[in-house]
C-alpha positions as CSV (number, residue, x, y, z in Angstrom):
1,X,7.8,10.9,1.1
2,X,5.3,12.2,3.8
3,X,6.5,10.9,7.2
4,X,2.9,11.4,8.7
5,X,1.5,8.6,9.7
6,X,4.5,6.7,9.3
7,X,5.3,4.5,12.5
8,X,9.0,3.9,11.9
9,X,9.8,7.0,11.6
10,X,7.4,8.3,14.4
11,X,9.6,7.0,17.2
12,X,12.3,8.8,16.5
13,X,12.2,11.4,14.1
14,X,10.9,13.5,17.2
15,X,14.7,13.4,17.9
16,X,15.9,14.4,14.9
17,X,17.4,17.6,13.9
18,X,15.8,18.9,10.6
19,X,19.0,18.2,8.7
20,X,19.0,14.9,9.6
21,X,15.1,14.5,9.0
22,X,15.7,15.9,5.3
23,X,18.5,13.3,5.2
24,X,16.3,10.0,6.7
25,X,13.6,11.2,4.1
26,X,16.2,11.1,1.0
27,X,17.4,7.7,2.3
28,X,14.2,6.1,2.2
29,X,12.9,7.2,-1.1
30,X,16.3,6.7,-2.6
31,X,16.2,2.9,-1.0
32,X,12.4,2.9,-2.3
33,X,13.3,3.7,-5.6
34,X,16.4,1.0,-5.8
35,X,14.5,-1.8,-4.7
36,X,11.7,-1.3,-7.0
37,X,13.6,-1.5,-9.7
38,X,16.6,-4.0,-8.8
39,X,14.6,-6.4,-6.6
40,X,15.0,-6.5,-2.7
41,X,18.0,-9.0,-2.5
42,X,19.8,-7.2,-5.5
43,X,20.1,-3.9,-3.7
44,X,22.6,-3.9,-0.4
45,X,23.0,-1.3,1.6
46,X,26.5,0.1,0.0
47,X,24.0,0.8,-3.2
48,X,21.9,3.1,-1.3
49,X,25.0,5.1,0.5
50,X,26.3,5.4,-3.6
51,X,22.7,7.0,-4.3
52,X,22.0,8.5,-1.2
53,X,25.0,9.9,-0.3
54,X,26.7,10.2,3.3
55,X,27.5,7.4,5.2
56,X,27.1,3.8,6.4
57,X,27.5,4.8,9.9
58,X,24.3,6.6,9.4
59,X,22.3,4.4,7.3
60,X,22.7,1.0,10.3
61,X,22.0,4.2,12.9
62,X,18.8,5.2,12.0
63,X,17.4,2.1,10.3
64,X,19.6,-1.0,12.1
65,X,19.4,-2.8,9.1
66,X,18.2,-3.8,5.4
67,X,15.3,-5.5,6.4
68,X,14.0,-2.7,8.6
69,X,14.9,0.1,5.7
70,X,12.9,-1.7,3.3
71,X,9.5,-2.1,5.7
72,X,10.6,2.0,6.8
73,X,10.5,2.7,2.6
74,X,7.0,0.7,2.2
75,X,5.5,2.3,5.2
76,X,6.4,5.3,3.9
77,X,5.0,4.5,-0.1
78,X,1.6,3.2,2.0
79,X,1.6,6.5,3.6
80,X,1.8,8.1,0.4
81,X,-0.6,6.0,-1.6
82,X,-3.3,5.5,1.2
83,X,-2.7,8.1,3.7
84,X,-5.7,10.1,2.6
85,X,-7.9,7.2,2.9
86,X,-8.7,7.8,6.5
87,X,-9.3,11.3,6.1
88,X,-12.0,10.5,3.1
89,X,-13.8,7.8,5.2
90,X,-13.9,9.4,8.5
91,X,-17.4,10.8,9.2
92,X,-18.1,9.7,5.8
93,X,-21.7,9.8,5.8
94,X,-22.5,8.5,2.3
95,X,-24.1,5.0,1.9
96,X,-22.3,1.7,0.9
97,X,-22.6,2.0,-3.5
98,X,-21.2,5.9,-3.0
99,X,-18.3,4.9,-0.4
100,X,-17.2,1.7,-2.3
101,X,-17.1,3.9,-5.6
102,X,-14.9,6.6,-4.4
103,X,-12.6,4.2,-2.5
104,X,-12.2,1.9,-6.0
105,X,-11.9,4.6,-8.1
106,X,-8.9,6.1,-5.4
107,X,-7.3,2.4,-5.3
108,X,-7.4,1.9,-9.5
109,X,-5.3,5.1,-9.9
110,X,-3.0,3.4,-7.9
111,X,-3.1,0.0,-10.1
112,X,-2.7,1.3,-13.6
113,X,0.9,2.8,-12.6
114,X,3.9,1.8,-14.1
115,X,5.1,1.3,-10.6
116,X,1.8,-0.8,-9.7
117,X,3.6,-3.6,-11.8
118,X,7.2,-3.5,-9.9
119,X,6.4,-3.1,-6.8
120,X,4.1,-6.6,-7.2
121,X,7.4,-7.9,-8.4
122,X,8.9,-6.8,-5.2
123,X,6.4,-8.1,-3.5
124,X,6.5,-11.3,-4.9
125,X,10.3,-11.7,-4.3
126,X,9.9,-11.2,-0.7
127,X,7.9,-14.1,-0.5
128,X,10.5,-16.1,-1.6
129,X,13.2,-15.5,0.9
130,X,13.6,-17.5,3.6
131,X,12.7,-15.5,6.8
132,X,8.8,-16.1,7.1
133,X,8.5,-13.3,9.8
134,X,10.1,-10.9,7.6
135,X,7.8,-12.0,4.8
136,X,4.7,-11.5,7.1
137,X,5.9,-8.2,8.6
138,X,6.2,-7.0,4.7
139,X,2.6,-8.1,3.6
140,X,1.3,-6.6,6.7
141,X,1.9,-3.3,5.7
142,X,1.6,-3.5,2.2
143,X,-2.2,-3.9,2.7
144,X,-2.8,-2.9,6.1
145,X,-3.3,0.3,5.4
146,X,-6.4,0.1,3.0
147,X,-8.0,-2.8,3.8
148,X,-8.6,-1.2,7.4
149,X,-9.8,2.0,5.9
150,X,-13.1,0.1,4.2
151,X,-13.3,-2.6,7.1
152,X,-13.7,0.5,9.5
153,X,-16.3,1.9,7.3
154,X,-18.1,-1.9,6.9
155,X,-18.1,-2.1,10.3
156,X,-19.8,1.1,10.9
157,X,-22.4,0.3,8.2
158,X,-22.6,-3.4,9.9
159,X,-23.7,-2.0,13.3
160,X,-26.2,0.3,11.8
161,X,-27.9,-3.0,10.3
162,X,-27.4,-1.7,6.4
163,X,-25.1,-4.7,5.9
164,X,-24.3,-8.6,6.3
165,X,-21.3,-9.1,6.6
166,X,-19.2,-12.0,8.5
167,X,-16.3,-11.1,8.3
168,X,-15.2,-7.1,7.3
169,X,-11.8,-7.1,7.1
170,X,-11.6,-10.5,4.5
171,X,-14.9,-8.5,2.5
172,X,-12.3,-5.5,2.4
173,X,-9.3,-7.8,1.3
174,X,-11.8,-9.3,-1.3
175,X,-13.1,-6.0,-2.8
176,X,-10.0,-4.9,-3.4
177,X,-8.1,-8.2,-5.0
178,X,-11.9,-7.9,-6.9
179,X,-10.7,-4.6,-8.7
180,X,-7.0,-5.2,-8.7
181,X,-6.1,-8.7,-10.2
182,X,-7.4,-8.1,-14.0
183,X,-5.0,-4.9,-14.2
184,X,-2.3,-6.9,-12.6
185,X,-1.5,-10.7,-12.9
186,X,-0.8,-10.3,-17.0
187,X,1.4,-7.2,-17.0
188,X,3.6,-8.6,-14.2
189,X,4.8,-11.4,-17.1
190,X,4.9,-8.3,-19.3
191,X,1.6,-8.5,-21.5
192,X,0.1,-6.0,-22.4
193,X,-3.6,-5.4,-21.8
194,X,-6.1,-3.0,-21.6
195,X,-6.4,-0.8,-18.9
196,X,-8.3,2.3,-20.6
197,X,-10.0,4.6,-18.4
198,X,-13.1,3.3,-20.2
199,X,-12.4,-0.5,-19.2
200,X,-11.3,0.8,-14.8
201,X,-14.8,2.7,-15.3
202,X,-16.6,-0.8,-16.8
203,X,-14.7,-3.1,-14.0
204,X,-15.2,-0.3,-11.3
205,X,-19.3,-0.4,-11.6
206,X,-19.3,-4.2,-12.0
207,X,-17.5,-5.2,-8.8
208,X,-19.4,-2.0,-6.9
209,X,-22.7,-3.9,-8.1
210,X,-21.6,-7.1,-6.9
211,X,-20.8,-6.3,-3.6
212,X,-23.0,-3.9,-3.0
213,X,-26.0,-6.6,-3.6
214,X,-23.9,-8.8,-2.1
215,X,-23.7,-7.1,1.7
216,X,-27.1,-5.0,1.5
217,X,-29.8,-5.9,3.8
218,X,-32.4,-7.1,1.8
């Protein structure tokens, strides 16, 4: 887990000794891994401390509680997965078909995972609880994290007047559900389907062409 960029653990790993930063680390990518592949509500804290090792005394001291480990673990897997977004779109001077090509390409690697599958599962779940805020606070930064990264660069593009566009954050949300939901939605009832590199490449360029002649200035 790379704690950079990660608010949770920005407020108060400052304080931490390095001992206890090595052990908040192991916690959250031990809780990480548990939920992914027992479900949110199947996991309790006790099953972490078993994993984790140490106590419960520490686990309610540095994350308060369940809820606020699990949105600590997926800020932390966001890092992970997008954190080098930023870095590849700041500055990035390359025009719309180039930028949305590198930033699909970047965001299928993540699909095709085995994981890819059981954290949508997890996902899902979540939505099914009944605590709405803590629903919303876990979709928030699920897809947070990308969705700004390629708004940001819309918007740039927007005010130059390369692009029309209402609404760049939705056009972000849109691109990527574009690429994602025909590598997802079967797998997650276990069918199998094919997600050669030959068939990402095929659905890559397609949904690039679309929305590239969809925003361009004519």
């Amino acid at each position: 887990m790379n704690k950079e960029g990660c608010c949770f653990f920005n407020s108060f790993f400052k304080q931490l000794s390095t001992k206890a930063e090595s052990r908040c680390t192991k916690i959250v990518d031990v809780a990480y891994r548990l939920f992914l592949e027992k479900g949110y509500k199947n996991v309790s804290m006790c099953d972490i401390v078993k994993v984790a090792g140490g106590s419960l005394a520490t686990l309610y001291k540095h994350f308060g509680n369940k809820e606020q480990l699990f949105i600590a673990a997926l800020e932390a897997k966001s890092q992970e997965l997008f954190g080098e977004w930023s870095k590849m779109s700041q500055g990035y001077e390359g025009r719309l078909e180039a930028f949305l090509t590198m930033i699909g390409y970047e965001f299928l690697r993540v699909v095709i995972e085995n994981d890819a599958v059981l954290f949508h599962r997890l996902i899902v779940s979540v939505g099914y609880l009944d605590d709405l805020p803590f629903s919303e606070q876990v979709m928030q930064k699920v897809m947070m994290r990308p969705k700004t990264v390629i708004s940001d660069y819309l918007d740039r593009e927007k005010k130059e007047g390369r692009i029309d566009v209402e609404d760049t954050l939705l056009c972000a949300e849109q691109f990527l559900h574009a690429l994602k939901d025909p590598f997802i939605f079967e797998r997650l009832v276990g069918a199998k389907i094919d997600i050669s590199p030959e068939k990402q490449e095929r659905a890559l360029r397609q949904v690039v062409s679309i929305f590239v002649k969809g925003l361009q200035r004519s």
